[in-house]
C-alpha positions in Angstrom: 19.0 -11.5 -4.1 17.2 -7.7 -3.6 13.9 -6.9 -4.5 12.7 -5.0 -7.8 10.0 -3.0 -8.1 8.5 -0.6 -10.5 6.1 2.4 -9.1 3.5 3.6 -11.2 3.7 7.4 -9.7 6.4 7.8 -12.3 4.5 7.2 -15.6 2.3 9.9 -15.9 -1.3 8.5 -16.7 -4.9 10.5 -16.0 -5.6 8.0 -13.0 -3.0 9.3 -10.8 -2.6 5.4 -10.1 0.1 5.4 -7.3 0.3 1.8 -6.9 4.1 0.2 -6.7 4.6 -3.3 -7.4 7.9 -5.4 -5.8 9.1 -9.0 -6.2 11.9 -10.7 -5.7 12.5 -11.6 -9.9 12.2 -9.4 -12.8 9.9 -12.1 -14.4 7.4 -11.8 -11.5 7.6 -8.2 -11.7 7.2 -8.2 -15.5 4.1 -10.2 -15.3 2.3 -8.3 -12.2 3.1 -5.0 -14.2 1.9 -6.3 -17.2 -1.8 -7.8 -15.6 -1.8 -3.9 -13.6 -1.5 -2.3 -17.0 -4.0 -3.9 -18.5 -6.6 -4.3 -16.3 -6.2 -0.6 -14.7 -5.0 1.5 -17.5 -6.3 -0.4 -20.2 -3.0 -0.9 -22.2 -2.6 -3.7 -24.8 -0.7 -6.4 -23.8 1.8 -6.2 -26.5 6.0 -6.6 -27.2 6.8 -3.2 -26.5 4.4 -2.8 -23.1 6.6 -5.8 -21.7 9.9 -3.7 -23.0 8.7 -0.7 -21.5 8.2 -2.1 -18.1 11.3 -3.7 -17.8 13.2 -0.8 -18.6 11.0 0.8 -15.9 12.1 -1.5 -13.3 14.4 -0.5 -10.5 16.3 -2.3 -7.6 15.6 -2.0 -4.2 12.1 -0.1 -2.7 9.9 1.6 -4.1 9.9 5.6 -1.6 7.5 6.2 0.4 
């Protein structure tokens, strides 16, 4: 099983956030993304956030 991650430095936001988030399941991943976007950009936790992040999700590592 490879890792997922998603990487913030490809949504553009006004924070600049450059955090990337791995784990080993797409549930993990989800739900780490999900408390990031909350509590850092102030999103909503709502249907279509979740959606959004998992189609945001890649395989492997995030670059460097």
């Amino acid at each position: 099983m490879g890792r997922k991650f998603i990487d913030c430095r490809e949504v553009p936001s006004e924070t600049h956030c450059s955090l990337a988030l791995m784990a080993d399941t797409e549930s993990e991943l989800v739900e780490a993304a999900v408390q990031h976007a909350v509590a850092v950009h102030k999103h909503q936790d709502t249907p279509e956030l979740r959606e959004n992040i998992k189609r945001a999700i890649k395989d492997g590592m995030p670059p460097a």
